[in-house]
C-alpha positions as a Markdown table, in Angstrom:
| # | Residue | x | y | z |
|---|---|---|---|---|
| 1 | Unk | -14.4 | 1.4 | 18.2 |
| 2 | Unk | -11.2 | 1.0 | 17.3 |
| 3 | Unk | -9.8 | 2.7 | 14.6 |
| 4 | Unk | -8.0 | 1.3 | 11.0 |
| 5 | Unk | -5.9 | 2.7 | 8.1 |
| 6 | Unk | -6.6 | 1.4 | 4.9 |
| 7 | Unk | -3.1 | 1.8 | 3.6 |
| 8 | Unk | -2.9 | 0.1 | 0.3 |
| 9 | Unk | -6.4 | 0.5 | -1.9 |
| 10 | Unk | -7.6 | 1.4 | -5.4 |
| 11 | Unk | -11.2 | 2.7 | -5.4 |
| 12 | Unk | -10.8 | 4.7 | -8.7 |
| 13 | Unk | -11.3 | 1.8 | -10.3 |
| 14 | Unk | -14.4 | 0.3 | -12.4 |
| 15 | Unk | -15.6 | -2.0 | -9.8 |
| 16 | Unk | -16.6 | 1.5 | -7.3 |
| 17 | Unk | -18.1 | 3.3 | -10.2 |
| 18 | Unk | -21.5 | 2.9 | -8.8 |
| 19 | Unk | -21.7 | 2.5 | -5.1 |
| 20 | Unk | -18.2 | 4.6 | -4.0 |
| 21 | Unk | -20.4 | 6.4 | -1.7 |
| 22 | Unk | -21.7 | 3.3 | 0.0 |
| 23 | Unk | -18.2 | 2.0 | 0.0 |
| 24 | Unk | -17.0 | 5.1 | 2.0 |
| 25 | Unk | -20.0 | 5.2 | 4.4 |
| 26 | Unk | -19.2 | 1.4 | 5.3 |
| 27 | Unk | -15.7 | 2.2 | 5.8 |
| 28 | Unk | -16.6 | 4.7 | 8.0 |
| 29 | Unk | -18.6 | 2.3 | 10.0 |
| 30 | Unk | -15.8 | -0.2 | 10.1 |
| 31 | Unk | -13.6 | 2.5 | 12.0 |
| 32 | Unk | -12.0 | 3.1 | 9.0 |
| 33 | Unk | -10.2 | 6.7 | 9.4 |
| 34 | Unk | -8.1 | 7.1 | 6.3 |
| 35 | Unk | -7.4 | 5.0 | 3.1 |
| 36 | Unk | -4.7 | 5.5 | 0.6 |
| 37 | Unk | -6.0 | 5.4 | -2.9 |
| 38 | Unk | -2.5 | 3.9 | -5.1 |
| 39 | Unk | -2.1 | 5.3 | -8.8 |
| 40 | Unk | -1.1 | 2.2 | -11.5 |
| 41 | Unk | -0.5 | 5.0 | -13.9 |
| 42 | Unk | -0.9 | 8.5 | -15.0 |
| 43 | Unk | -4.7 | 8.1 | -15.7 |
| 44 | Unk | -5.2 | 6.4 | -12.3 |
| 45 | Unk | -2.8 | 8.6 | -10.5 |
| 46 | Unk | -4.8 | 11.4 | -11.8 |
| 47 | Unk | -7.9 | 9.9 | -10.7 |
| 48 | Unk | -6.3 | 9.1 | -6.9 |
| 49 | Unk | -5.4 | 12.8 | -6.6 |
| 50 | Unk | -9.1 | 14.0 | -7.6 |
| 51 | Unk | -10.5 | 11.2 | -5.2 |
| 52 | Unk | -8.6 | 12.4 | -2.1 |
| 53 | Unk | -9.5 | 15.9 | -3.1 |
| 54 | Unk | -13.2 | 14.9 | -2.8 |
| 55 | Unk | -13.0 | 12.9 | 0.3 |
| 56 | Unk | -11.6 | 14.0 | 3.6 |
| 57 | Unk | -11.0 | 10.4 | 4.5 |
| 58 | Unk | -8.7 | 9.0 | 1.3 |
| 59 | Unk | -5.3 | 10.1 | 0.6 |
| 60 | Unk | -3.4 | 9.5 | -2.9 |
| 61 | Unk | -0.1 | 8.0 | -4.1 |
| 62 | Unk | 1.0 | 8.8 | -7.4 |
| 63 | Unk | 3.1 | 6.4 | -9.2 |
| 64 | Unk | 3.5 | 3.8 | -12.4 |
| 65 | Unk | 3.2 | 0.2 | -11.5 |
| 66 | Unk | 5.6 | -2.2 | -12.9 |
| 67 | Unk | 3.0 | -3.5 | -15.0 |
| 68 | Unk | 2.9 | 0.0 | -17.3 |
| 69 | Unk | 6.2 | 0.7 | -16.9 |
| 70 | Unk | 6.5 | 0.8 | -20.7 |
| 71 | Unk | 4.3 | 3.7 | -21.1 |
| 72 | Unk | 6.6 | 6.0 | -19.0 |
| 73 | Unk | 8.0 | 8.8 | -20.6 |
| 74 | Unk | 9.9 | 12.2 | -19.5 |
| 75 | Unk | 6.9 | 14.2 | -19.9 |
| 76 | Unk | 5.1 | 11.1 | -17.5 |
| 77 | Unk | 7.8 | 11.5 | -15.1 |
| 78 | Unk | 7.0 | 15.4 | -15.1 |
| 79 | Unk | 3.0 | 15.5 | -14.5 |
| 80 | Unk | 3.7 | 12.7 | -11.7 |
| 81 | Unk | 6.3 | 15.5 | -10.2 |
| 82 | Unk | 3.3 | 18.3 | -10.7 |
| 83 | Unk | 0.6 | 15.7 | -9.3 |
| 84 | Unk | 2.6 | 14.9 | -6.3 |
| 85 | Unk | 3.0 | 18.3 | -5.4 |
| 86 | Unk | -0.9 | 18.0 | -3.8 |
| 87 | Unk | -1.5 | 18.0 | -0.2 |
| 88 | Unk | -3.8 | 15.0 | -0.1 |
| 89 | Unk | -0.6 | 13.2 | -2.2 |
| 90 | Unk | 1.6 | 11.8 | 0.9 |
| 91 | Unk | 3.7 | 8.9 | -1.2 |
| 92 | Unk | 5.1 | 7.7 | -4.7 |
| 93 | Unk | 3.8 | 4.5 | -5.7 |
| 94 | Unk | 2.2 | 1.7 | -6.9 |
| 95 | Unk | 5.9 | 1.5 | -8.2 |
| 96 | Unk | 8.3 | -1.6 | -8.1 |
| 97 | Unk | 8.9 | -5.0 | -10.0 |
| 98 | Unk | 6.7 | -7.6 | -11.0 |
| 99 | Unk | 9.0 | -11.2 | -12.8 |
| 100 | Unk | 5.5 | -13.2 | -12.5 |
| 101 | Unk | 3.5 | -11.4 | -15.0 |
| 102 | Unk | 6.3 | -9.6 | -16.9 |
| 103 | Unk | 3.7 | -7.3 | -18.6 |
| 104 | Unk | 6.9 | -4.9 | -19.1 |
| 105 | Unk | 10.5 | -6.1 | -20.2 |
| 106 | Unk | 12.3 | -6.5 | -16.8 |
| 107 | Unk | 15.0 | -3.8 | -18.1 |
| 108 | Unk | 12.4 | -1.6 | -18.5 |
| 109 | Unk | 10.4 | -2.4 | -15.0 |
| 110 | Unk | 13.9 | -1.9 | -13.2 |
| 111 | Unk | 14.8 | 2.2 | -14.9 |
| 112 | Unk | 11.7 | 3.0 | -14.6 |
| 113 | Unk | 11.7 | 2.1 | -10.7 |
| 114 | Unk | 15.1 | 4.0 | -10.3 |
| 115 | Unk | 13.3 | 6.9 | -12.2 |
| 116 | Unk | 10.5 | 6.9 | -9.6 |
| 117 | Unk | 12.9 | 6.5 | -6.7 |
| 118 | Unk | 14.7 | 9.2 | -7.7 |
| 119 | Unk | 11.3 | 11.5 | -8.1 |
| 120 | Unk | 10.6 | 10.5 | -4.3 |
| 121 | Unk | 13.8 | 11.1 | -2.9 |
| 122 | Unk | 13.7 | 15.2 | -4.8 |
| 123 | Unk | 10.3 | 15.1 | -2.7 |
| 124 | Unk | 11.2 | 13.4 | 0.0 |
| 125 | Unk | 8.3 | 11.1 | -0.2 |
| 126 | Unk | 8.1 | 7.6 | 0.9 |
| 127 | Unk | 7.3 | 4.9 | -1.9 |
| 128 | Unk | 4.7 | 2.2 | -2.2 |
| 129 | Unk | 6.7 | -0.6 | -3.5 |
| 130 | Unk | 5.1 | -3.9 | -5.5 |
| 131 | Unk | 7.8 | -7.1 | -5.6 |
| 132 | Unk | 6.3 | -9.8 | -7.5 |
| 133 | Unk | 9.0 | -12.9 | -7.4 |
| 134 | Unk | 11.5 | -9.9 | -8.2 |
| 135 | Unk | 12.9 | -9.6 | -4.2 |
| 136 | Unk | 16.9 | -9.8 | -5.3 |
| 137 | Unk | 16.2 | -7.3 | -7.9 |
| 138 | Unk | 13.9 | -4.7 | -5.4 |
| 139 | Unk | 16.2 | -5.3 | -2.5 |
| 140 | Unk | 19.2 | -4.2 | -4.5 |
| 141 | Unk | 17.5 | -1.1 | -6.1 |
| 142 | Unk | 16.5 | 0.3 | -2.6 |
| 143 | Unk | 19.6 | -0.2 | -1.0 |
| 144 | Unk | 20.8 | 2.0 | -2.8 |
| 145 | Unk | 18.0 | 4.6 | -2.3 |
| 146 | Unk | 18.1 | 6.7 | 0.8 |
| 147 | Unk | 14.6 | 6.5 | 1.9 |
| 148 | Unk | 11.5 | 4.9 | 3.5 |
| 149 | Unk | 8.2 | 3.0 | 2.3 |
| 150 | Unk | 6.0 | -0.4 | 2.2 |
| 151 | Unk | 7.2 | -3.5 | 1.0 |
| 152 | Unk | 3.3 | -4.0 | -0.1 |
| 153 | Unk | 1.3 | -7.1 | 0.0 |
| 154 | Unk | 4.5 | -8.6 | 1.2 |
| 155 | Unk | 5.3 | -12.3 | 0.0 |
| 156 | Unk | 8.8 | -12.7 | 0.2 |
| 157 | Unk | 8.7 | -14.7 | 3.5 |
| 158 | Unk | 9.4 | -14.5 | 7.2 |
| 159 | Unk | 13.4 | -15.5 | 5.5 |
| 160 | Unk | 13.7 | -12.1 | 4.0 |
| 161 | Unk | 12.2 | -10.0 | 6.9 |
| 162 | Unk | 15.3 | -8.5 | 8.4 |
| 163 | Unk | 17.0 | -7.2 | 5.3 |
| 164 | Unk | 13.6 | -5.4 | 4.7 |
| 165 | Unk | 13.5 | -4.2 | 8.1 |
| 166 | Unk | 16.9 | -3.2 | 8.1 |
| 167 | Unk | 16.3 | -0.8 | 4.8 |
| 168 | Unk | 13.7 | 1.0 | 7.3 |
| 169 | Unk | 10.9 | -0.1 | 5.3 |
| 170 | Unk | 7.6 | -1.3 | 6.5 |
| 171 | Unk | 5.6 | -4.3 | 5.8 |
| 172 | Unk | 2.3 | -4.3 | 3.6 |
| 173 | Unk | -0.2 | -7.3 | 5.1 |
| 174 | Unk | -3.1 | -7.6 | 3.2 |
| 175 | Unk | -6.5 | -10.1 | 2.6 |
| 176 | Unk | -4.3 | -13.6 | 1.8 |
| 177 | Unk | -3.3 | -13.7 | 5.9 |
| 178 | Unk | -6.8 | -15.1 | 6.2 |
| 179 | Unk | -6.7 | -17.2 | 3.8 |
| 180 | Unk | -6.1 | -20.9 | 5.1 |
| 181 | Unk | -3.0 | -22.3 | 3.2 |
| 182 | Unk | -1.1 | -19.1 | 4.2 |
| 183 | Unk | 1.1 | -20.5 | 7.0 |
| 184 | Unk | 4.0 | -18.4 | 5.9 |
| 185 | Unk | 2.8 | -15.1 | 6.0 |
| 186 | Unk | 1.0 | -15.4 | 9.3 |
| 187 | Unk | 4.7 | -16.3 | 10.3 |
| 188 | Unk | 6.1 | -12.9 | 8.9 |
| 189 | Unk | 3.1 | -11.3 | 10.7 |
| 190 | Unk | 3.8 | -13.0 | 14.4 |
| 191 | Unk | 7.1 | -12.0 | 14.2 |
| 192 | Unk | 8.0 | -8.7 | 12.1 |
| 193 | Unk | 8.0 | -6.1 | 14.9 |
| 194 | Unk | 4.8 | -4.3 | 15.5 |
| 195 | Unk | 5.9 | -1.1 | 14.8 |
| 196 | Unk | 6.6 | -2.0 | 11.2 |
| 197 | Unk | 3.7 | -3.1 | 10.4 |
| 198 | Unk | 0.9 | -1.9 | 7.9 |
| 199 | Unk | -2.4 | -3.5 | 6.9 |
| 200 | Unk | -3.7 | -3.1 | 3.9 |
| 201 | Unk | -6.8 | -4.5 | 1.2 |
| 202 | Unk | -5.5 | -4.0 | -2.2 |
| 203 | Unk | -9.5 | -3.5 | -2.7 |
| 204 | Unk | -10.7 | -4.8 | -5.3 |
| 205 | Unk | -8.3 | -7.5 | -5.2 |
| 206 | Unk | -6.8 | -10.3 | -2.2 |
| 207 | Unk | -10.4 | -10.4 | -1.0 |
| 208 | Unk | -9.9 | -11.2 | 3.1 |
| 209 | Unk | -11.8 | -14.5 | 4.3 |
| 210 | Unk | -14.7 | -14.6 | 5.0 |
| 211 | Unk | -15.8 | -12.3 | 1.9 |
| 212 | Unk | -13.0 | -14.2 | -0.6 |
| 213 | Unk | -14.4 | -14.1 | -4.6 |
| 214 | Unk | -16.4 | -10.9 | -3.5 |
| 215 | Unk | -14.9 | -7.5 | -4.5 |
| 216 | Unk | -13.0 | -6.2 | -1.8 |
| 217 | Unk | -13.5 | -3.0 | 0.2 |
| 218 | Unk | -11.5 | -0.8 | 2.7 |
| 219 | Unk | -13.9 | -1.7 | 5.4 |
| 220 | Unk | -12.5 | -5.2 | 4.8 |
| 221 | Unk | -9.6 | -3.8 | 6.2 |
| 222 | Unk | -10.7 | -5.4 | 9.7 |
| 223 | Unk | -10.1 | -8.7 | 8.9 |
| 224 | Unk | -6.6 | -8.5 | 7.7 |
| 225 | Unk | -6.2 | -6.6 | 11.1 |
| 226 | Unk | -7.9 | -9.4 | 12.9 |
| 227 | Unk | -6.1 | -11.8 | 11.6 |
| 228 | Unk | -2.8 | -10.1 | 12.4 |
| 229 | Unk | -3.7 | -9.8 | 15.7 |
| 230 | Unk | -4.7 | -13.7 | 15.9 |
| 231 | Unk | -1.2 | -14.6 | 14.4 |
| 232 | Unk | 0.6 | -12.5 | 17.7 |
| 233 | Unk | -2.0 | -13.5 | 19.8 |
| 234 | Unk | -3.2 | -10.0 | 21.2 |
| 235 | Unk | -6.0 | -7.6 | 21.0 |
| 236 | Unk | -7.2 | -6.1 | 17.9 |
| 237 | Unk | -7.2 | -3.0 | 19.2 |
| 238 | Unk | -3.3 | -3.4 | 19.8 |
| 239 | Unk | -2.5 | -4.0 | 16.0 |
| 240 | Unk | -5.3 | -1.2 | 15.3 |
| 241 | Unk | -3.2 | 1.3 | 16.8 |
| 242 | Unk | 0.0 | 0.1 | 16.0 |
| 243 | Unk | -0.7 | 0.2 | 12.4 |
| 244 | Unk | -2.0 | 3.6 | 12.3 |
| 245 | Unk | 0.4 | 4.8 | 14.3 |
| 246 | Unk | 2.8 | 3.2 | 11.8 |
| 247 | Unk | 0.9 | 4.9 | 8.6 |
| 248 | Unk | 0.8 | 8.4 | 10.2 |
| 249 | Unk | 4.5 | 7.8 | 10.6 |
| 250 | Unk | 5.7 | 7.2 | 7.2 |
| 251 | Unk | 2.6 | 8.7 | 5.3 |
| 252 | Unk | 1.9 | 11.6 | 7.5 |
| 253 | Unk | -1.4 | 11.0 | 7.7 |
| 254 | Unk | -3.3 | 12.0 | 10.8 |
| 255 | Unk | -3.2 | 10.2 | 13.7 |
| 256 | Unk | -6.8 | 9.4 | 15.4 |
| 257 | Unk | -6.4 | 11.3 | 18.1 |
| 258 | Unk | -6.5 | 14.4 | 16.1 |
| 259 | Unk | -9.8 | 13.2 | 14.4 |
| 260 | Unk | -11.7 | 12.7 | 16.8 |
């Protein structure tokens, strides 16, 4: 079977209160070998770290999306620090910009992004960056940021590939690569290089075809992988262990051969 990192998902959410275990169990069965569970905010960062404590399969990242970027405060940015220090914690993140919703003033969003780059640069961790029609404004706050991460969920465009690449980040694919109007992103994920590559669910959101308006699950990580491997026209199994090799890179999380 071939194996799959499920490198973007939030599973202490509401929608796996009741069946998490069933969840895991049918990740499992999809060859799922890791998933990282992505903090919003200090509740849900908390909850990541006690999830990847529980579960030898799910790592955490701690972070504060742009979304909740008004609620940071100094003492915010000091339990994230204390939080991160955790084994299971291998990245800073859901952190990042988000223009569309702009659930946060902008000027806020944008310190409060240089805030959290500047916690994962003192722990050399990478970040797990959200860019919601704010590219310009991401782009020029981790150029100036000496560091690696996931451009995640990218949907900037095959256009803005390079200057991503170029940064040394790596590129999120997630559920809307199946979905049939996205002729764009299966361009970005035919030509990005392989090695930069990372798939992703989001779970419980971007449902992948052919479970779209279901919740989402890690174990639907197979189809984003799938559909990846469509877009290059090679095996699955080629993108499956390109993209864990990729997340064991930049995460550190461990590779398959040393689970199996």
């Amino acid at each position: 079977m071939t194996h799959l990192v499920d490198s973007h998902a939030h599973l202490d959410l509401e929608q796996f209160n009741n069946d998490l275990e069933q969840v895991l169990a049918r990740a499992r069965e999809a060859g799922v070998m890791t998933i990282l569970d992505v903090g919003t905010d200090l509740p849900s960062s908390r909850a990541a770290v006690a999830l990847a404590q529980e579960h030898d399969l799910v790592y955490a990242a701690v972070g504060v999306h742009p979304h909740e970027a008004r609620t940071v405060t100094p003492a915010v940015l000091e339990e994230l620090r204390r939080l991160a220090h955790h084994p299971k914690v291998v990245a800073i993140g859901e952190i990042g910009l988000d223009y569309y919703r702009d659930l946060s003033p902008r000027s806020v969003q944008r310190q409060v992004l240089a805030d959290q780059l500047v916690l994962a640069a003192e722990l050399n961790l990478p970040v797990v960056v959200h860019s919601r029609e704010a590219h310009d404004d991401v782009i020029a706050a981790l150029r100036g940021w000496d560091g690696s991460g996931v451009l995640h969920s990218y949907s900037a465009g095959p256009e803005r590939l390079a200057e991503v690449i170029e940064l040394g980040f790596f590129i999120g694919i997630s559920g809307p690569v199946t979905f049939a109007n996205a002729h764009a992103l299966r361009r970005v994920a035919a030509t990005v290089s392989l090695d930069r590559i990372l798939v992703e669910t989001d779970c419980p959101y971007l449902t992948p075809v052919p479970h779209r308006g279901q919740r989402n699950e890690p174990a639907y990580v197979r189809y984003v992988a799938e559909a990846v491997a469509h877009a290059r026209a090679i095996p699955i199994e080629a993108v499956a262990q390109a993209t864990t090799d990729n997340a064991s890179r930049l995460l550190g999380v461990p590779r398959r051969e040393e689970l199996s």
